[in-house]
N, C-alpha and C positions, 0 to 999 in steps of 0.2 A: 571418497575420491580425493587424488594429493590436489594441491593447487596445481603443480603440471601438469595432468589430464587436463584440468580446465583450461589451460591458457588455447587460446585459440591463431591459427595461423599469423590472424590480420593485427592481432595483438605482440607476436612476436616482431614480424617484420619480417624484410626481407634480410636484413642485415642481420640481425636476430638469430635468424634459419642458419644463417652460416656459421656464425659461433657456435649454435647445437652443435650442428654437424661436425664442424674441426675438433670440438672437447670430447666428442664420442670416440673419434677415429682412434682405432687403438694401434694401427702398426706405423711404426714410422723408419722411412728406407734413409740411408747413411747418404746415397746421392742427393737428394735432398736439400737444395741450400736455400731457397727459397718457399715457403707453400700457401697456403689459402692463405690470403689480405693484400696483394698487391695485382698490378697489370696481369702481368706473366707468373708462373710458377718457373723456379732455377733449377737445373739440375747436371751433375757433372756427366761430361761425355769424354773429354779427353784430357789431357794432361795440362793445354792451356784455354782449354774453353769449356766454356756450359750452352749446353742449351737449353734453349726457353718456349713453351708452349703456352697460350691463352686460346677459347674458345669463346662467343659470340651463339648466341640466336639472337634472329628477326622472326616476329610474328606480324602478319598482318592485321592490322588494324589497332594493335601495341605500337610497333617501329615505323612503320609504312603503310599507304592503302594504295592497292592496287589498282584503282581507280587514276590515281593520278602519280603514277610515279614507274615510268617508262622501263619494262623489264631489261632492257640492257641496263642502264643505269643502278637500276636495284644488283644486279648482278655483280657492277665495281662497288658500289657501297658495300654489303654483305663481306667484300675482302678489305675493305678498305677500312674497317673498324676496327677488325682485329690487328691489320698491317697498323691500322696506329697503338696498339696495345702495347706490342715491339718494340716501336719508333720510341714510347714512352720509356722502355729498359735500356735503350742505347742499342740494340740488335741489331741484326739480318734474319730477314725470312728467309727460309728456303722451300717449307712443303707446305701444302695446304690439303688437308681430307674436307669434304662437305657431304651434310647430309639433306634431304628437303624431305618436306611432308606437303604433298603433290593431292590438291582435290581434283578428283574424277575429271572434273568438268573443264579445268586449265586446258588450254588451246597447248599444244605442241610448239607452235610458232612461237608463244612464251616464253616457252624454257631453251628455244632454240638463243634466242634474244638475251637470254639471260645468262646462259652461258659464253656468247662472244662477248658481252661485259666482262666476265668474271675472266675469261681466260686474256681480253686485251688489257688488263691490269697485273695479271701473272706475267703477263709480256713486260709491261714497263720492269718491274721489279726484278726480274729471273726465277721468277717462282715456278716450281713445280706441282700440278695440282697429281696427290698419291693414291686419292681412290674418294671412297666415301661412302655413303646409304641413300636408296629413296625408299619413303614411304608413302602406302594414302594416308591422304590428311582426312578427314571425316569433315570437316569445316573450312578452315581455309588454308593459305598458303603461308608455310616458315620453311626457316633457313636455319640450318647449327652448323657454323662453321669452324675449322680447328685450323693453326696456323704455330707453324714448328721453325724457329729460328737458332740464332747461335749469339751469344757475345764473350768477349773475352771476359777471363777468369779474374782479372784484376781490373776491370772496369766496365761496370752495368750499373744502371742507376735504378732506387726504388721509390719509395714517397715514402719512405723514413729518414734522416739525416738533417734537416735542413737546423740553424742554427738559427738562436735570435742577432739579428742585425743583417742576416743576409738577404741579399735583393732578391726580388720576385719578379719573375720574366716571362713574357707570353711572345708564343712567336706570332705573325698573321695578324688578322683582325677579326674581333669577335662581334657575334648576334647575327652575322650572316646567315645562315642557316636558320634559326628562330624566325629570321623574319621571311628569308624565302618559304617556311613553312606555313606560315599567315598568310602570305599570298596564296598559297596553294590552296588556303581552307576559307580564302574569300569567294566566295562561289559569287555574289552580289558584284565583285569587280567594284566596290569601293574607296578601295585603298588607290592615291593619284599618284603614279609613277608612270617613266618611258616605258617601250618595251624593253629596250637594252638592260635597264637595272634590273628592270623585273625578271629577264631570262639569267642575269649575272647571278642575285639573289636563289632564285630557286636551283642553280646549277650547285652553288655553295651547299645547299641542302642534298640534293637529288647525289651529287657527284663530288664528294668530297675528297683532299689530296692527304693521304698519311704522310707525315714529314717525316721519313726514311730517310733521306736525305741528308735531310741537315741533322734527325739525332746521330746518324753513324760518322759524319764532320765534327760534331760534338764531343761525342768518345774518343775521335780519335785527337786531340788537340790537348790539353794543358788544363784549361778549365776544368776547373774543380767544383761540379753540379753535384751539389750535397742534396736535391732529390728533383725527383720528375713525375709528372703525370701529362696524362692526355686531355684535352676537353672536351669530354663526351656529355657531362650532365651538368654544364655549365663554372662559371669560373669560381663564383662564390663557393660550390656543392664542392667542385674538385680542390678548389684551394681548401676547402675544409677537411680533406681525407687528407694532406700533406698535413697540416696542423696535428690533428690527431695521431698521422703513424709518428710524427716526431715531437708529440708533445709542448708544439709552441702556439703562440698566436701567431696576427698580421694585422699590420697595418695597409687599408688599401688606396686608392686611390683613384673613384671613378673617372675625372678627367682626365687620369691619364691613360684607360685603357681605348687602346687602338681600333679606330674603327673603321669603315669604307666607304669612300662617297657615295656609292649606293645607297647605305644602311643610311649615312646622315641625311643626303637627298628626301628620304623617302620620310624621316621622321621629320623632318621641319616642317614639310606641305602636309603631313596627315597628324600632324599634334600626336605623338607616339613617345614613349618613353623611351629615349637612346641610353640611358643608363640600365634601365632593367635590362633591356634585352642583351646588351653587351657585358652587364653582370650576371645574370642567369639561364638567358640562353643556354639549349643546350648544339649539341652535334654541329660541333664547330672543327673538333679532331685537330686542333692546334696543342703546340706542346706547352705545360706550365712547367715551371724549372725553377728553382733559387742556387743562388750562386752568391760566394764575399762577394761582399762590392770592389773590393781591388780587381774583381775577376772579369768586371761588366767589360770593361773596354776589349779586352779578349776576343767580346765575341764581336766585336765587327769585318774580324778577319774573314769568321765564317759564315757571319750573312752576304756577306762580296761575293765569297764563293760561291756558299751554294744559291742565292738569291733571295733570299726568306727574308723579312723583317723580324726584329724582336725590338719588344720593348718591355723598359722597368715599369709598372706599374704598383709594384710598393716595397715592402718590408717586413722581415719575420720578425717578432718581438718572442719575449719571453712570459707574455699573458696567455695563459697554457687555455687552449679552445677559446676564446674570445677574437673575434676578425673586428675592426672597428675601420670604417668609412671615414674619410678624413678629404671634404670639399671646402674647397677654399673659401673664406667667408662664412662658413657655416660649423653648429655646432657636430665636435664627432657622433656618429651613428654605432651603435656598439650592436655588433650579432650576436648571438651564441650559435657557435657551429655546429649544423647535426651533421647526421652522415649523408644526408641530400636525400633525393627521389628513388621513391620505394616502391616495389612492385605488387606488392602484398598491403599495401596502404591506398 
């Protein structure tokens, strides 16, 4: 038996599983400009644009529990992960297909609920939902949804490019969502917060905003963003998929990432870590970006407009996968970057 028979799923990875499968794939189409390792895949469609496709499942009790997490809601989440996929390339959405796997037993009112979520977020954007599949699920309920955009042929961004010395910029504020999901899996009601924070928090979680927005003010401006990603598995995991597609390190800088009275509120009265969570948190769906730093002041034009905050919160260097913590008064923290959270592990 070769050692490859042996090797076992959980031992590959989930990352792992995908480089099989890309090195096997034997046809490769000429449209093509982008394909498996980043947001979106690229692909030409007309003389001055590509478009760009990403898909998403949710399972329950992986992504969400239905238990606590209100089917309209789940409905704009399910498009709103992919819509920041997009947001991440610089794009526009235009279409969205979805499929569900439906157990027996789901109440109709469910999926009524869940789909005026999913279509009052195709409303905000202009999206068009173009079909999709249901199936029975045998166990519980997921979601695979498919979302079809457009960006220009001469400016989309991926999470390769970034250069050493260039600034490192998060839009929003992070751990939001980490910690409204802690609330939600407080069943004891523990944790001493208002209601007000607590419903802010958990809506961060529950209803999160893809910044469509401000990436297409982004693209469309001067700024020279040598790479982008979204925040879906935290800042650390996603800053370390930008290091890797481009080969460099960073330097970061936990006090200076941005966080929300909420989140500080809530950690000073319950002794809580505001570092981890706002470094590791995940499903936060804010944008990570490096940019020179001549380019930083640029962007204030576009946070005026489109309303968003961003902030520097470090540095790419040239220590190729190494991320090092750099708090003031203390000695640096050196990581080695993996590829982050695995599904298969």
């Amino acid at each position: 038996m070769t050692s490859e028979r042996k090797t076992s799923l959980s031992q590959l990875g989930e990352f792992g599983l995908i480089d099989r499968i890309s090195q096997r794939l034997q046809g490769k189409s000429a449209v093509i400009v982008k394909g498996i390792g980043d947001d979106c895949a690229i692909y030409r469609a007309s003389k001055d644009r590509y478009q760009i496709i990403t898909t998403d499942a949710l399972v329950d009790g992986v992504h969400f529990h239905l238990a606590s997490h209100p089917p309209r809601l789940l409905g704009r989440k399910s498009l709103a992960v992919s819509l920041s996929d997009i947001s991440a390339m610089g794009g526009t959405p235009r279409t969205v297909v979805i499929s569900l796997g439906i157990p027996k037993s789901l109440p109709l009112t469910f999926l009524d609920h869940f789909y005026e979520g999913l279509h009052s977020l195709c409303k905000e954007f202009n999206i068009s939902i173009a079909g999709g599949d249901t199936v029975q699920s045998p166990k519980g309920f997921w979601v695979s949804l498919t979302v079809i955009g457009e960006v220009r042929k001469d400016r989309f961004f991926t999470r390769a490019g970034a250069k050493a010395g260039h600034a490192i910029l998060v839009t929003g504020t992070l751990g939001d969502s980490a910690l409204g999901l802690k609330l939600l899996s407080d069943s004891s009601n523990n944790l001493k917060t208002s209601k007000a924070n607590r419903r802010t928090l958990i809506a961060r979680h529950q209803n999160p905003t893809p910044r469509i927005a401000f990436a297409k003010a982004l693209a469309r401006s001067s700024v020279r963003v040598s790479s982008m990603i979204d925040i879906s598995d935290g800042l650390e995991q996603d800053l370390g998929h930008i290091c890797q597609q481009s080969g460099k390190g960073a330097d970061l800088d936990p006090d200076s990432i941005p966080t929300s009275k909420e989140l500080n509120y809530l950690c000073k009265n319950n002794d809580l870590n505001q570092t981890s969570l706002s470094l590791t948190g995940g499903e936060d769906y804010e944008l990570l970006f490096t940019t020179p730093a001549e380019d930083v002041k640029k962007l204030m034009k576009i946070t005026l407009k489109v309303g968003v905050s961003v902030t520097q919160v470090g540095k790419m260097t040239s220590d190729q996968s190494t991320l090092r913590l750099l708090k003031a008064n203390e000695s640096p923290q050196i990581r080695k970057i993996t590829s982050g959270f695995d599904h298969f592990r």
